[in-house]
C-alpha positions in Angstrom: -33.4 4.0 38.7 -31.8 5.8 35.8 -32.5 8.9 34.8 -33.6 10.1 30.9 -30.7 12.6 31.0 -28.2 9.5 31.6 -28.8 7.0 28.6 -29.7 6.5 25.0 -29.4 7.7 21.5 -30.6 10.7 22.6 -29.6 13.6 19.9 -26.7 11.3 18.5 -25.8 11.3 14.8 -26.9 7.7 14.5 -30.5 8.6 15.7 -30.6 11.6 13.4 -29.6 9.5 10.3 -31.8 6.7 10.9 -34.7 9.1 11.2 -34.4 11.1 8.3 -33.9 7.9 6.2 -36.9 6.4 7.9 -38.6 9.4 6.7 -37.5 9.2 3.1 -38.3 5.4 3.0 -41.7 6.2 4.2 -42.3 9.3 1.6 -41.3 6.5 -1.5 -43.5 4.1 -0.3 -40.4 1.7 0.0 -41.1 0.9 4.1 -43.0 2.2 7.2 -40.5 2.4 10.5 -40.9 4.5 13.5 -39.1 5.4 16.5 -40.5 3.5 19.3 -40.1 5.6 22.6 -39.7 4.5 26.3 -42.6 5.9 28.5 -40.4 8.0 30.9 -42.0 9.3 34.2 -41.6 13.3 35.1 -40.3 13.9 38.6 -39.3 17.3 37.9 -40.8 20.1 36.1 -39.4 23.4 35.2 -41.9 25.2 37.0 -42.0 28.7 34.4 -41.0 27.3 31.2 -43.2 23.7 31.9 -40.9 21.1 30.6 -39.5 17.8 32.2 -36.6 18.3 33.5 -35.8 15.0 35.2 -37.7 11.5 34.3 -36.9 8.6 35.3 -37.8 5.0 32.6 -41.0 3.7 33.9 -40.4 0.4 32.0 -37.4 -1.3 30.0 -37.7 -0.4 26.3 -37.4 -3.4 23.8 -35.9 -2.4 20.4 -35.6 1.5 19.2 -37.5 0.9 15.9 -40.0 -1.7 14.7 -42.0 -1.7 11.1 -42.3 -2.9 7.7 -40.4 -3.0 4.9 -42.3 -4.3 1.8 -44.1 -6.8 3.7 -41.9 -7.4 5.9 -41.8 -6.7 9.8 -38.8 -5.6 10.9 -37.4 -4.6 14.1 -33.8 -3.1 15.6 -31.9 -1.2 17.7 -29.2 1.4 17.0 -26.0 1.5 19.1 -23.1 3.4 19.2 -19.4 2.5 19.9 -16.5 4.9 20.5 -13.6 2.1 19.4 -13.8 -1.1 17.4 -14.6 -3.1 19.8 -18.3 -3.4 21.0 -18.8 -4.3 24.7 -21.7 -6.2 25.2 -22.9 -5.0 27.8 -24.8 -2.3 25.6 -27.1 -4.8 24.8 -29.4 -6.1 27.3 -31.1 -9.7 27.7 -34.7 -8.2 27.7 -33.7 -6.9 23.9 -32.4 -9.8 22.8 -35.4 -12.3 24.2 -38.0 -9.7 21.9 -35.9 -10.0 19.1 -35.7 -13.6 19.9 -39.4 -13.6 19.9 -39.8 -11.4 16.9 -37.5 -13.9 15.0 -39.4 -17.0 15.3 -42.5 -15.2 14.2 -41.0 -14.6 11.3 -39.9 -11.2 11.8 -36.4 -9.9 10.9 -34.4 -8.6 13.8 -30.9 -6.5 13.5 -28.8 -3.8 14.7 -27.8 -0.8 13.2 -24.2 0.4 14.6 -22.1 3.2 14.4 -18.6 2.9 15.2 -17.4 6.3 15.8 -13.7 5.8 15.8 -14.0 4.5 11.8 -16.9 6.5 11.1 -18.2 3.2 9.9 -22.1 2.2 9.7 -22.8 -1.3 9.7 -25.9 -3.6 9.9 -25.8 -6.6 12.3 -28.5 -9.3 11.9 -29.2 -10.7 14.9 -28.3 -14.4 14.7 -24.9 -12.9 14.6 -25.2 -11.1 17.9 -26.9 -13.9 19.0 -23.5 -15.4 18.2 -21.4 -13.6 20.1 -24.1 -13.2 23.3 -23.8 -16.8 23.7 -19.8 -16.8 23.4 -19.6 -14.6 26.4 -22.3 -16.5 28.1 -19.9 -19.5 27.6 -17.4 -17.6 29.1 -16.2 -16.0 26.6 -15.1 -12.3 25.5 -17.9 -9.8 26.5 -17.3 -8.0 23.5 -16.8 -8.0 19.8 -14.2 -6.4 17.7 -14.7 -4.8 14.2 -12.7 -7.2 12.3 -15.2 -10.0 13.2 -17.7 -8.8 11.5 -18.7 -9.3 7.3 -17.7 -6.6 5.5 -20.6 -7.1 3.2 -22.8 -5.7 6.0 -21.0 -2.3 5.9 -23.9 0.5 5.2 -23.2 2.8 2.3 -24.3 6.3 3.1 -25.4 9.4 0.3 -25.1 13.0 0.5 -23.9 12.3 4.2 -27.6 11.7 6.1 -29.0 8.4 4.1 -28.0 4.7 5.6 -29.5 2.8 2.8 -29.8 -0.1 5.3 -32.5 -1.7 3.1 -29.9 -3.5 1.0 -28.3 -5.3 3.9 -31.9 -6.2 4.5 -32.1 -7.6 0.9 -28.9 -9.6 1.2 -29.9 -10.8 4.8 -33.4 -12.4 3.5 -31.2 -13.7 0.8 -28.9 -15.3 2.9 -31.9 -16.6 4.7 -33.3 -18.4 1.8 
């Protein structure tokens, strides 16, 4: 079983970002989105200053964040990728059968990924991962590079902590429609 020290978003820059804009969202009234966490198990407990010092997941998480945006329930997870190209193996089936889920009752599922080496942010709605899922359950590449993806869905960021991710969620509906 892994251990909390091991995996996740833990502390990274995309976390912190999507936080604090989550926070500014919520302060303009513009949408309500919180950090969903995992229920984690202590095993160990630093026995003077009493905090966890090893926990293992009790359950698999589904999506990092889940709200509303103007009426809206939305739901995503954030990811981060060292190169251009995303292995997909950093997305699990249990994620993508909730967002499946959330989808057909009418909810709007995406991720929100940072690609380190570019220093890129860029929202990915999910029928497109859902694209390249079922490629490399066809057999084909486990991964997807940078240059597939629309650079329309590239998030512009202000005064270096915003990732106005709301607009790709405009032009997503809108591409629905």
């Amino acid at each position: 079983m892994p251990s909390w020290k091991s995996r996740g978003l833990r502390g990274s820059l995309l976390e912190e970002m999507i936080n604090a804009t989550n926070e500014s969202y919520r302060k303009k009234g513009l949408a309500l989105v919180q950090k969903i966490p995992t229920p984690i198990k202590p095993v160990e407990i630093h026995p003077t200053k009493r905090h966890i010092t090893l926990a293992y997941f009790e359950q698999k998480s589904t999506v990092d964040y889940i709200g509303v945006v103007q009426g809206v329930p939305v739901c995503f997870d954030a990811k981060e990728c060292a190169t251009d190209t995303f292995p997909l193996a950093n997305v699990h089936r249990h994620q993508m059968q909730f967002m499946k889920e959330f989808e057909q009752q009418e909810g709007l599922s995406f991720f929100l990924l940072y690609f380190k080496e570019k220093n890129i942010f860029y929202y990915l709605p999910w029928r497109k991962m859902e694209e390249f899922w079922n490629r490399a359950e066809e057999g084909g590449r486990k991964s997807f590079r940078f240059d597939e993806l629309d650079p329309h869905y590239q998030i512009s960021t202000y005064e270096g902590v915003m990732l106005h991710y709301l607009e790709m969620i405009n032009m997503d509906l809108q591409e629905r429609e």
